[in-house]
FILO-60318 format. One record per residue: x, y, z of N, C-alpha, C, O in turn. Coordinates in steps of 0.02 Angstrom, whole numbers, plus 32768, in hexadecimal, padded with zeros to 4 digits. Each point is the difference from the previous one (the first is absolute). Layout:
<rs>
XYZXYZXYZXYZ;...
</rs>
This chain:
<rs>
802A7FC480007FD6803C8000802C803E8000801E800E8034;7FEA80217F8B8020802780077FE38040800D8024802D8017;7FA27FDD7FDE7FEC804C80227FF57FEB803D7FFF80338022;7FF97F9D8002800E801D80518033801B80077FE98024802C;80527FF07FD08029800880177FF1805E800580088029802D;7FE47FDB7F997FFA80467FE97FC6801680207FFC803A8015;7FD67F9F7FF27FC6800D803E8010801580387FE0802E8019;805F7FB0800E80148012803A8015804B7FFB7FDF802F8016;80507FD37FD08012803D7FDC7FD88043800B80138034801C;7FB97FBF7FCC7FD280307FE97FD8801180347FEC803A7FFC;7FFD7F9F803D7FED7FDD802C8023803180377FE780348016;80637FAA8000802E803A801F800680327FEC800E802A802A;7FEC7FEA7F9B8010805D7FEA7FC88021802A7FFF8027802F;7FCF7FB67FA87FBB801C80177FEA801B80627FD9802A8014;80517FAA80117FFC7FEF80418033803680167FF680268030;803F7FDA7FAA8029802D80367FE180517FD37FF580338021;80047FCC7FA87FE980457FD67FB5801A80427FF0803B8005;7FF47F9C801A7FC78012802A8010800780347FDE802C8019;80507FBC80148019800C803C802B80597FFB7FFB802C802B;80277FD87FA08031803C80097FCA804C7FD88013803A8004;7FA97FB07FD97FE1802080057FCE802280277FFB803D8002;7FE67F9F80197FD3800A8030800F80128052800F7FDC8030;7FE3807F7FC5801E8020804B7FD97FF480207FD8802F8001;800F7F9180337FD07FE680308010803980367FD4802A7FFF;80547FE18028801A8033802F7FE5803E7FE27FC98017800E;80547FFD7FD47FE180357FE87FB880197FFF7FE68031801A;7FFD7F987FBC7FBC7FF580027FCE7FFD803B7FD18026800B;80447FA880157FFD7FF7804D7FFC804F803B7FD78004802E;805380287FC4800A8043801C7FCA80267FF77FE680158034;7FF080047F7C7FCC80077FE87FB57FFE801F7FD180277FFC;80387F9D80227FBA7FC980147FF6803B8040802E80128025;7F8680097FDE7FEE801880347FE67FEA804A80138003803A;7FAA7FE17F987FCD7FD58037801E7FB48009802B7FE17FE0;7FB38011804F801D7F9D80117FED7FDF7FD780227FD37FE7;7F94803F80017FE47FD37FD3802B7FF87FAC80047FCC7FDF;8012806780148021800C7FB680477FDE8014801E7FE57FD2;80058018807B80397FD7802880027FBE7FDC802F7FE17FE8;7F888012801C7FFC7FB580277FEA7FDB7FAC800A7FC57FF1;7FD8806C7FE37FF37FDC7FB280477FFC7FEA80117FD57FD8;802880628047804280167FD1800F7FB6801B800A7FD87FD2;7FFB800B807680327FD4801E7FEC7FB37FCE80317FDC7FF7;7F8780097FE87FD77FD17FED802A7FFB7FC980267FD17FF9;7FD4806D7FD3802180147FBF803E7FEC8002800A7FE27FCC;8027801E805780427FF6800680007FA4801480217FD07FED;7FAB8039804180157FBA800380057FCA7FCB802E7FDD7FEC;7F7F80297FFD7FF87FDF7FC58038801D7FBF7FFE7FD37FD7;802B805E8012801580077FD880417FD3801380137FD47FDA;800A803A805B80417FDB80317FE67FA37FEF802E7FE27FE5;7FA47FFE80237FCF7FC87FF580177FE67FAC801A7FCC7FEB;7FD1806B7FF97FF47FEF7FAD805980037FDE801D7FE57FD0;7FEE8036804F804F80137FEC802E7FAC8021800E7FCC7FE3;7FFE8045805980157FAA80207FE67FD27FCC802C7FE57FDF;7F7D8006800B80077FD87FF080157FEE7FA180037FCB7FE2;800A80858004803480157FBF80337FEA800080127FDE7FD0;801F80308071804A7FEA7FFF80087FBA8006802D7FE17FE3;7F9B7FFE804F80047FAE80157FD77FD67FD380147FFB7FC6;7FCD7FF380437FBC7FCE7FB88017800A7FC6800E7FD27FDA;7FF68064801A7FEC80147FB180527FFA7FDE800B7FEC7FC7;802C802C806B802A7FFD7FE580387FBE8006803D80067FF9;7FA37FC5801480317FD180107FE07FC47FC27FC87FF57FEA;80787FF0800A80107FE17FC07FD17FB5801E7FF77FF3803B;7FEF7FE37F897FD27FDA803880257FB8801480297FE67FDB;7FC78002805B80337FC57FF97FFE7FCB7FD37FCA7FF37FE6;806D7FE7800A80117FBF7FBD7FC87FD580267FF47FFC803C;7FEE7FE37F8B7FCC7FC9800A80447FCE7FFA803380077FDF;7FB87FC3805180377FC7800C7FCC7FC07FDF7FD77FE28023;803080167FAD7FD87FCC7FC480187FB980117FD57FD47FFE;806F80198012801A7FC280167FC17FF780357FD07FDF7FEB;802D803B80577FBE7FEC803A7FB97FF97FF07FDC7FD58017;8009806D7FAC7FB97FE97FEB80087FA67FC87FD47FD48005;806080267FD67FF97FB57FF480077FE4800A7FFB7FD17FD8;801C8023806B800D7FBB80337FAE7FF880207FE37FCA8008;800A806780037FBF7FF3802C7FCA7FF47FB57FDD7FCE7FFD;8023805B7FD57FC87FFA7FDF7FFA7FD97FC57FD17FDD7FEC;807380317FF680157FDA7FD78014801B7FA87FD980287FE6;80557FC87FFA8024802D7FB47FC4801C7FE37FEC803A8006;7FFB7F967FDC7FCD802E7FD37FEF8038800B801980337FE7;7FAC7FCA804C7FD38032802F8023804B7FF27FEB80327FE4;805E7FBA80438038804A801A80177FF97FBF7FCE801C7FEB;804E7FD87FE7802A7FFF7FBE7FAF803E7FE1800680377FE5;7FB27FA3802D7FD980297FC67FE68054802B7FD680297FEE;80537FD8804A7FD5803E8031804C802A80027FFA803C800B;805B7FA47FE8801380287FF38018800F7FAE8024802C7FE7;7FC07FAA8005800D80277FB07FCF80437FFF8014802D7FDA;7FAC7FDE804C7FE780278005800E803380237FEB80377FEF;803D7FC1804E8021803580268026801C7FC67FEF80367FE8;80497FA57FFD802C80267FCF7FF0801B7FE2801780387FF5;7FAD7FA97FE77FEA803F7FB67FDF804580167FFF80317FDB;7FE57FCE80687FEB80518025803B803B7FE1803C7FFE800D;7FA480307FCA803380337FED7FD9804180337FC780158005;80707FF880177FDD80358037801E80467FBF803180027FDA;7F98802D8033800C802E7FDC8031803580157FF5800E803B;804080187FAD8028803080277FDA80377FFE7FD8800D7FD3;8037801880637FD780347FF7801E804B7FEE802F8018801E;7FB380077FB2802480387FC77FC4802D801E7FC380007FFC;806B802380237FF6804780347FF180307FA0802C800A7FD6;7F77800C8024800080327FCD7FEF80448024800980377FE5;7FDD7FC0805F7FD38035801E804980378003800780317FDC;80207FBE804B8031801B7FF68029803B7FD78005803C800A;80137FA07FCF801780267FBE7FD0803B7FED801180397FF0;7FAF7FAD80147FC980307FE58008803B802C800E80387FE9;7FED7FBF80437FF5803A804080258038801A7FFA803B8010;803B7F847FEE803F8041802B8016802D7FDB80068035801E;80117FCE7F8D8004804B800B7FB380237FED7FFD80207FCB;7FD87FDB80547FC78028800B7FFE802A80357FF4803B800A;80287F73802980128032804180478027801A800F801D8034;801A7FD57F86802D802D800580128031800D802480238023;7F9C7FD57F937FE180547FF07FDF801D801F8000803B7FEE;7FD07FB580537FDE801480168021802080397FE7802E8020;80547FB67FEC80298010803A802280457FF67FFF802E8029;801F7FD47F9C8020803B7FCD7FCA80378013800C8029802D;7FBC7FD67FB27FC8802D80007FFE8025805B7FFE803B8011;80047F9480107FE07FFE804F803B803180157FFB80338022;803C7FB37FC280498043801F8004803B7FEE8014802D8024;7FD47FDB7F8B7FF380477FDC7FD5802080198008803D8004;7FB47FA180187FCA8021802D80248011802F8009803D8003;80107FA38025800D8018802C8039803F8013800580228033;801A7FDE7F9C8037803B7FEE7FD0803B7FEB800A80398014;7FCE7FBC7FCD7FDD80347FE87FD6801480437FF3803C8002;7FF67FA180307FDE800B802880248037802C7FEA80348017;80447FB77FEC8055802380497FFB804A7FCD7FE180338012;80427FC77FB17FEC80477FDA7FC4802F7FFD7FFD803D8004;7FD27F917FF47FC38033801F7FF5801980457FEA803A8007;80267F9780378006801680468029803C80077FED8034801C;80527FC07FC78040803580097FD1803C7FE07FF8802C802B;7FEB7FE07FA17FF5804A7FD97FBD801580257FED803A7FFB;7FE77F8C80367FC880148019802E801A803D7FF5803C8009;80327FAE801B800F800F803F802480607FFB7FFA80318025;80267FC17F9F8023804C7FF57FB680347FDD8001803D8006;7FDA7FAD7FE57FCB80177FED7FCC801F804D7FE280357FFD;801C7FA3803A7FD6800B802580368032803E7FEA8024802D;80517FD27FC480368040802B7FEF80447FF27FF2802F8025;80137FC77F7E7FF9803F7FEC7FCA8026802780038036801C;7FCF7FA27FE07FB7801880047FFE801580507FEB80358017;802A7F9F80057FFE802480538030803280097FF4801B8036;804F80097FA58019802380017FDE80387FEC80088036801D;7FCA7FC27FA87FE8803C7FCA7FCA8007805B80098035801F;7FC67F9780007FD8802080318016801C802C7FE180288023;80697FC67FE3801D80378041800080447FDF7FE6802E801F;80347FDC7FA8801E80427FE57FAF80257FE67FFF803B7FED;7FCF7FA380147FDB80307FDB7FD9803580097FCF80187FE3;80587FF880557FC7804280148028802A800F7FF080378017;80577FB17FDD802C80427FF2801E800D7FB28029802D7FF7;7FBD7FA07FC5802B7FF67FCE7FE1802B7FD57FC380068009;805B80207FC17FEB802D7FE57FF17FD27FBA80217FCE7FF2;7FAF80487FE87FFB80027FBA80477FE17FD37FFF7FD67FD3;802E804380428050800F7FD380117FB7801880157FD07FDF;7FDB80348063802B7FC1801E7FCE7FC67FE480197FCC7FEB;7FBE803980147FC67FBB7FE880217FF57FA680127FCA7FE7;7FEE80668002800E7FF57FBA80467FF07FF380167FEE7FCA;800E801C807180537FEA7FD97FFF7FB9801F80337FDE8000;7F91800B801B800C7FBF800E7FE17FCC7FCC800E7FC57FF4;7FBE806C7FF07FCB7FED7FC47FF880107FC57FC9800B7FE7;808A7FFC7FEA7FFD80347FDD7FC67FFF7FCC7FE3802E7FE3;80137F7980177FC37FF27FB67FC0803580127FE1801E7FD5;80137FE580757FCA8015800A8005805A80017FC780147FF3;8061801F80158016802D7FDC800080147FBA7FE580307FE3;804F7F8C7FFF7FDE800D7FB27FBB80167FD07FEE80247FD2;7FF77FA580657FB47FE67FF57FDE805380127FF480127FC7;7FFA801D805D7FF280208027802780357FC67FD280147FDC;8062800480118020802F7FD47FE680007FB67FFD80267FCF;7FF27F9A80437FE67FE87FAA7FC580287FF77FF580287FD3;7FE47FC8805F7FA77FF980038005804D80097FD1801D7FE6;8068801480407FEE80407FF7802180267FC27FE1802E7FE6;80487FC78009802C80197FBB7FB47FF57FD27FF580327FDE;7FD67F99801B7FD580047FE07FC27FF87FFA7FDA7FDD7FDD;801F805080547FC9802780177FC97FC8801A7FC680127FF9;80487F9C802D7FCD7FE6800D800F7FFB803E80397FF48013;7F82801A80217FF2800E80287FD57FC380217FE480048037;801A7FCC7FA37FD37FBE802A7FBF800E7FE87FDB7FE8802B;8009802C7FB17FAE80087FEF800580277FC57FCE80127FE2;
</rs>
């Protein structure tokens, strides 16, 4: 049987890829009430449950049928016609497609998730200098003149020089 071997394989990747993912502690810190405690503690167990029995059952090679002992007791034929049938069992290997398909989706998706998030820090930074200004302009404004508002605003000066250089007045 040669895809067991690669079963195991796949089997262990899979087992330790879930252990070094999953921040239970972390997660665990989160948990408020007892009751959400006590579903988190079930969840772990049974996942801790399903995993043990990934690394043990599933991944162990199965033991050699000893055919000399079934034909002493039962007799050639019988075992000669039950293991010609064992032999011909072609276990299928298994060809990981989900895979390939996916990951760089979630490559990409990961890519995207960092650009957001860069873009996010850039928007914080220009909101945070944006909302200084603004509590500075409320300290200063009941002493700031006209001159001083517009050399901070020159578009809005323009705008305002424009509209009087020709002759519109808003109505």
């Amino acid at each position: 049987m040669s895809g067991s071997g690669s079963g195991k394989k796949v089997v262990e990747t899979a087992a330790k890829a879930a252990r070094s993912m999953i921040d239970w502690d972390g997660m665990a810190k989160a948990l408020i009430t007892d009751e959400a405690r006590k579903e988190f503690a079930n969840l772990r167990r049974s996942f801790d449950e399903v995993n043990n029995d990934l690394q043990t059952k599933f991944s162990q090679e199965p033991q050699p049928i000893d055919w000399e002992y079934y034909r002493k007791g039962i007799g050639s034929r019988l075992v000669d016609m039950y293991k010609e049938a064992y032999d011909s069992i072609k276990i299928p290997k298994y060809v990981d497609t989900v895979t390939p398909e996916y990951k760089p989706k979630f490559d990409a998706l990961l890519v995207e998730l960092k650009e957001a998030e860069q873009q996010s820090l850039k928007e914080s930074e220009r909101l945070e200098k944006e909302i200084a200004e603004v509590q500075e302009m409320k300290k200063k404004i009941s002493t700031m003149t006209a001159d001083e508002y517009f050399a901070k605003h020159p578009e809005l000066k323009k705008k305002f020089d424009d509209e009087i250089r020709n002759d519109y007045w808003g109505y």
